[in-house]
C-alpha positions, 0 to 999 in steps of 0.5 A, a space after each residue: 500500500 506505501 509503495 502504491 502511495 508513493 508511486 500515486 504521488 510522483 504521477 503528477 509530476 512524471 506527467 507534467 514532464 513527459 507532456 512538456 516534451 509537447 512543447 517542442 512540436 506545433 500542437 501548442 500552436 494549433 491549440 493557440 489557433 483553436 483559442 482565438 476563435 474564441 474572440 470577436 473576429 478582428 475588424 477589417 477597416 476601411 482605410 486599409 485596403 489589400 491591393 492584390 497582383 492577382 489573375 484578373 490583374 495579369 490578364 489585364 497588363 500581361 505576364 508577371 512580373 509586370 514592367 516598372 512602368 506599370 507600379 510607376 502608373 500605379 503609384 501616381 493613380 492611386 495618389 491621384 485617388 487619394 491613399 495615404 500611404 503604398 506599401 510595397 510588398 514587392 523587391 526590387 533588387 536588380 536594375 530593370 533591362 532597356 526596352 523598346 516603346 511601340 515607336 521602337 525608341 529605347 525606353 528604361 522602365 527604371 526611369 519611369 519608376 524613379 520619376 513615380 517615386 521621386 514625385 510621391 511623397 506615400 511610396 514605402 520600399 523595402 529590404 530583406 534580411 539573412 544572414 550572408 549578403 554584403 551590403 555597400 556603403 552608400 546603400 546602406 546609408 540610404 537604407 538607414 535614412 529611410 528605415 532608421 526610425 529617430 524617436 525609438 527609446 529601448 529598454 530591457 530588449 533582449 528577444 529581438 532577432 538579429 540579422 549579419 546581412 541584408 538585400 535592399 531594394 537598388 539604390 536609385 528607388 530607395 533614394 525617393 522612398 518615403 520609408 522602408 521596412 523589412 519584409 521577413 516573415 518566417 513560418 512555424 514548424 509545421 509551416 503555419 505563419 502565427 507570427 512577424 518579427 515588428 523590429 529586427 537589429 542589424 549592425 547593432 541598430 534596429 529596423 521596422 517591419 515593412 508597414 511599420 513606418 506606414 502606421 507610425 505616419 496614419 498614428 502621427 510619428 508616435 514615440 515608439 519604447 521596445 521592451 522585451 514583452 511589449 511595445 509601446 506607441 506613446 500618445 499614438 493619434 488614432 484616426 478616430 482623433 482620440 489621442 493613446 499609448 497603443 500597448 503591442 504585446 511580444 510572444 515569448 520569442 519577441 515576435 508579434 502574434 498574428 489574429 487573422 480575420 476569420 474569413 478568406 484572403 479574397 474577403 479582405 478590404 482588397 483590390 485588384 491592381 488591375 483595376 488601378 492600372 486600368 484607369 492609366 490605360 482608359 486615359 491612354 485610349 481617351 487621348 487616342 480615340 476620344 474621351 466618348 468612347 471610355 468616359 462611363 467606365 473611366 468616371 465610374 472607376 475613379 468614382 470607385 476607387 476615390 471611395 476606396 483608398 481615400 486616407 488608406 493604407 495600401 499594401 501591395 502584394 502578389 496573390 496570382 496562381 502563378 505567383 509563389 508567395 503562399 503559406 497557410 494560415 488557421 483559416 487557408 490553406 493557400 493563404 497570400 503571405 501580403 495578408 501577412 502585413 494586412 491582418 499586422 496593420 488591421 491590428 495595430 489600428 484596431 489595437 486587436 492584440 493576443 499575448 502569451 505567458 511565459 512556458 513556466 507559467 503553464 507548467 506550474 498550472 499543469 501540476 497543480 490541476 494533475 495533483 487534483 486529480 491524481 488526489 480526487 480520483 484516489 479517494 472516489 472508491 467507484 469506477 464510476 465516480 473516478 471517471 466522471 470526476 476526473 473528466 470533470 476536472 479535465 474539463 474544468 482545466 480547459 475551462 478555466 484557461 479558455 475563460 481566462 484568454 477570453 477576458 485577459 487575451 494572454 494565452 497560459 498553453 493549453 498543451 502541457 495541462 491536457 496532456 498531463 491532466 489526461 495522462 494523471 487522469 489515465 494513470 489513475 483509472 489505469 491503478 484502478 483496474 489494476 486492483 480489479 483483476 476480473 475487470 482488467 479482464 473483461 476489459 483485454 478480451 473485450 477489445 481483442 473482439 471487437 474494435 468499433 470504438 462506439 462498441 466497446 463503450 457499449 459493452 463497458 456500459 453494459 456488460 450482459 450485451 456483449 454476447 451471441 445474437 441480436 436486435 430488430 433496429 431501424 437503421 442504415 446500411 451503406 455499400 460502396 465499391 470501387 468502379 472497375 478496381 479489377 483493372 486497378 488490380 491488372 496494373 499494380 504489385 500487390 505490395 502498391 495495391 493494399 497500400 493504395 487500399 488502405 489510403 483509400 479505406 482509411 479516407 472513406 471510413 473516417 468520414 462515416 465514422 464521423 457521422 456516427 457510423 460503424 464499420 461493418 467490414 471491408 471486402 477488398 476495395 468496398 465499404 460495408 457499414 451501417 449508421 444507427 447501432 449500436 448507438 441508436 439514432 434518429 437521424 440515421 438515414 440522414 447521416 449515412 446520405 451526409 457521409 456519402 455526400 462527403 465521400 464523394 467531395 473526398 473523392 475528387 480531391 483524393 483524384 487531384 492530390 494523386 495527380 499533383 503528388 504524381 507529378 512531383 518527386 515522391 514527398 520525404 514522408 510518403 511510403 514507396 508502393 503507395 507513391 508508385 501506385 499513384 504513378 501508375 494510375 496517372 500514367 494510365 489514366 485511372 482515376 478512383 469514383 466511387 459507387 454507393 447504395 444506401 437503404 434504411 429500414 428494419 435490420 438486425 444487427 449484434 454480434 455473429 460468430 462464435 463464444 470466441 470471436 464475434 463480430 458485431 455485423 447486420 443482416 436482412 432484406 433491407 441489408 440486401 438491398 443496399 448492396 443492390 443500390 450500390 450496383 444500380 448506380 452502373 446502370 443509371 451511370 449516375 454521380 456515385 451514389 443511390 437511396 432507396 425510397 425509405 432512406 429518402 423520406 428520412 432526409 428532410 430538406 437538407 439535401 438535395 436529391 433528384 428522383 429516378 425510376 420504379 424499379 424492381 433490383 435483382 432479388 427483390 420483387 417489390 418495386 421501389 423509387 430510386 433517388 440520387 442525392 446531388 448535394 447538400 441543399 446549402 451549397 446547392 446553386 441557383 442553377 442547380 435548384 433550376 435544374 432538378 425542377 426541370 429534372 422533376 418535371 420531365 420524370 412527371 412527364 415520363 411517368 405520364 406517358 408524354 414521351 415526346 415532351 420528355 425527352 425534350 426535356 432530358 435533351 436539353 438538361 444533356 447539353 446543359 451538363 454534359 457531365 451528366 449521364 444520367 440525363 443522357 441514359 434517358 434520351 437513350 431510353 426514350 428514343 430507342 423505345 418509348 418514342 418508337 411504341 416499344 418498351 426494352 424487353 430482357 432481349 434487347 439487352 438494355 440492361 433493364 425490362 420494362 414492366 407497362 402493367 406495373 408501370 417500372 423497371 426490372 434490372 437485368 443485372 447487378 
């Protein structure tokens, strides 16, 4: 008993040190992700727009990088249209080539560029940061007369980076530049941009980040104190005419931590640079061919973007598909990294700030909440007690630090007090079991029989319904095979094939899993599983439709990412067979779709097998059925996936579907109405609502014998959407029979017959 004591007591303690090895990955990072959702989102202001370099904008004034010419034409416009500042995100390090104008007359984009300059007094340039490049003397003084900020006071900073080299934008732009800024963003570990270093030293002086000296101006030139937590802008002049210090927290490592706005890049204040430029060519075609021709969409331009930038901070970055300049954030996963400096400026003119608290801090937290519950757990007797309390104080430690980021914005670390909290939590329930012999035992053999997660729990809830047999439940089954995946086989080593399954498993389980479903059982490449048991739920005809809606959204990016993983060098990370697997089904053109059929009704499921090995399965008539819709997809070529009429009228209005034929499956004599889910009704475009009406009524004119009508219908819902061969397979069927008196027969080996005095199909074949 002393030495169970003693080990209870070192068990916070060993927790607390084995989960502060967490604090060396990125989970900490994705927690701080989680939190900030928690916060009103950040305000995105008016006078800070995002001015993109995007498609629309090369498509407009050619090839990227564009010409000097053009940020020279820019520049002016976007003055001319009011901006406060033009932040260029943007290196210009190498002198622009000589050209030739439209008069053949040599022409240098540079000087164009050094006049725009020259003449803007809101033009901001830049320069980067490493540690390698030699910089020459007189580039380096302009550089400090424009970066070098004068009214800077330093104190007890000990966490800003320093940096041996710098590559600045050429001398003869930086000279004309109303400030300049470093541009260096660097990304966590798992490649996340969180965080932006707000000053940096070099040479023992210390340098602004890029849109820095651009705020400092709209803040009206604020005395600026570097500490090593903090930062201050003393008596900053906000826009609103309020006058205030504006207390920029540091994270631990001295950087600034980034709250992106919880929508997209493309929802940001921004414009398209393309639009800006368009105004400088509408005035070039005004003095060639007449004002008359360009004076509608000239005044409503400059009338748009007077009201844009007006008093703005302009930022101006690449954001093309063509362009490199991506990372990922909390919220995109091909995110714009000039975001970067937008989200940094909506921050400091909303002073929206998150801080962090020194790893110490989280620690000690954790070891007190892992005592708690090493204490509590040791002094509740039950089982039952001991899990309910210990997950109560688990939830209670979260609890706590969320509240507390919600009303201070400091963030205590949420990894090292979860995982020492659960592992404590598990340690004890684990001590626990180890004192009951006989339940260690049910539970060992309970997990050696049964793997669904959902089952388990049930047999630990309730031990006696863990044996032979089982129950009449309303529920769904789900069906789904690989179309063609015999040729799959033809083409791959049986090593590149299981590794192919098993990626391809492992996406399509989860997904059901995740709407409460329960793997049956795998048969090589199908899926077979039911929603509804052993957990019993209400909606499971809807969440069985919901998971197959997603396998096939998952579908379509699983067939890009083999196509985009092909086309490159094998990831460091990925196994062999399964890279030369995706290899072959490109080279070959094989790509993976999906068929699913989905029933819902009476079925029996429990556990089948043996007292020695059981597996908790389903059986019945509506069982059957469900494979047979899987097969029926074939027939009708339809987008993947098929429900019975039973599973339809569980689904309500969430969803999307389209209505096929009566039909009598192999096996099953009792006719019933086919249904194709198309989407969920949400996501469900105006065109696409249009077109299952259309859809509707050309079935209602089938089934009332108004053939001609019908496949009129049918005909122009095909050349609407090609990609639609469902609507082709009915043009078909009506023109080779229906329009001609005659109806398919087994003979006519159309796949289906056609019963007129029960008015439905008779599928030939699976």
């Amino acid at each position: 008993m002393t030495k169970r004591k003693s080990f209870s007591f070192l068990i916070p303690f060993a927790c607390v040190a084995a989960s502060s090895l967490f604090l060396f990955t990125s989970i900490e990072s994705k927690f701080s992700d989680l939190f900030q959702r928690i916060l009103p989102a950040t305000q995105l202001r008016d006078d800070v727009v995002m001015v993109g370099i995007d498609d629309f904008a090369i498509e407009q004034i050619g090839s990227f990088p564009f010409t000097r010419d053009v940020y020279a034409d820019c520049i002016s416009v976007m003055e001319e249209m009011g901006a406060e500042s033009i932040v260029f995100d943007l290196s210009f390090i190498d002198s622009a080539k000589a050209s030739v104008n439209d008069n053949f007359e040599p022409f240098w984009p540079d000087e164009v560029m050094e006049e725009a300059l020259s003449k803007s007094k809101s033009t901001y340039l830049n320069f980067t940061f490493d540690y390698f490049t030699d910089i020459d003397e007189e580039t380096l003084s302009v550089m400090n007369e424009k970066a070098l900020l004068k009214n800077l006071e330093i104190k007890n900073d000990g966490t800003t980076e320093r940096f041996t080299g710098v590559l600045s934008t050429i001398l003869n732009f930086m000279q004309y530049a109303a400030g300049a800024g470093f541009v260096n963003a660097s990304p966590d570990s798992d490649n996340f941009y969180r965080r932006v270093n707000l000053f940096a030293k070099y040479d023992g002086k210390y340098y602004p980040q890029l849109t820095i000296p651009a705020l400092l101006k709209k803040l009206g030139n604020p005395k600026i104190i570097v500490e090593g937590k903090k930062i201050t802008l003393g008596g900053a002049k906000l826009p609103n005419g309020s006058e205030k210090d504006i207390v920029i927290p540091r994270g631990n490592d001295g950087k600034f931590i980034l709250k992106y706005p919880p929508v997209q890049f493309n929802d940001y204040n921004y414009l398209s640079i393309g639009d800006i430029y368009r105004v400088s060519l509408l005035r070039l075609y005004m003095a060639e061919d007449g004002e008359e021709a360009y004076i509608e969409e000239y005044t409503k331009l400059c009338h748009a973007l007077k009201k844009q930038l007006n008093s703005a901070l302009c930022i101006v970055g690449t954001c093309a598909t063509s362009t490199s300049d991506y990372g990922v954030n909390q919220y995109e996963a091909q995110y714009p990294l000039p975001g970067v400096h937008y989200t940094f400026a909506n921050q400091v003119l909303n002073g929206d700030f998150v801080g962090e608290s020194p790893v110490w801090v989280s620690i000690l937290y954790a070891l007190v909440f892992a005592i708690l519950i090493v204490i509590a757990t040791g002094k509740i007797k039950s089982t039952g007690g001991k899990i309910i309390f210990g997950l109560l104080l688990i939830c209670l430690s979260s609890t706590i630090l969320l509240v507390y980021y919600k009303f201070t914005r400091i963030y205590l670390g949420e990894i090292v007090p979860l995982i020492s909290s659960i592992l404590a939590y598990i340690s004890s329930i684990v001590l626990g079991f180890l004192s009951a012999s006989k339940d260690k035992k049910f539970i060992t053999n309970a997990f050696s029989q049964c793997l669904s997660k959902d089952v388990v729990n049930q047999i630990v809830a309730n031990p006696d319904s863990f044996k032979l047999g089982g129950e009449s439940i309303q529920m769904t089954a789900i069906f789904t095979d690989i179309q063609k995946f015999s040729s799959f086989s033809e083409l791959l080593t049986a090593a590149e094939l299981v590794a192919l399954l098993n990626y391809y498993l492992t996406e399509m389980s989860d997904i059901i899993m995740e709407e409460g479903g329960t793997i049956d059982k795998y048969e090589g490449d199908a899926i077979i599983a039911l929603v509804g048991a052993p957990l019993k739920m209400t909606d499971h005809a809807k969440r069985a439709v919901k998971a197959a809606l997603k396998m096939k959204q998952v579908e379509k990016l699983m067939n890009a990412k083999i196509k985009e993983i092909a086309s490159a060098p094998k990831p460091q990370e990925m196994e062999e067979n399964l890279y030369n697997a995706f290899k072959i089904m490109v080279e070959n053109g094989k790509e993976i779709f999906t068929r699913i059929g989905i029933n819902s009704g009476e079925m029996i499921a429990g556990y089948m097998g043996s007292e020695n090995k059981k597996n908790y399965t389903m059986m019945g008539n509506n069982v059957n059925l469900a494979s047979r819709l899987e097969g029926v997809n074939k027939q009708y070529s339809t987008f993947g996936i098929l429900v019975s009429e039973a599973t339809y009228k569980e689904l309500g209005d969430e969803i999307l579907c389209r209505r096929l034929d009566r039909v009598q499956v192999v096996n099953v004599n009792t006719p019933l109405m086919l249904y194709e889910p198309l989407c969920f009704k949400e996501n469900a475009s105006e065109q696409l609502q249009k077109y299952a009406e259309v859809w509707e009524s050309a079935m209602k004119d089938f089934e009332h014998e108004d053939y001609k009508n019908a496949c009129d219908k049918f005909k122009k819902l095909s050349e609407a959407n090609p990609a639609d061969k469902v609507a082709a397979y009915y043009v078909k069927l009506l023109e080779k029979f229906f329009l001609k008196g005659t109806f398919p027969k087994e003979e006519d080996d159309f796949g289906v017959a056609y019963n007129s005095a029960l008015k439905c199909f008779r599928l030939l074949s699976k």
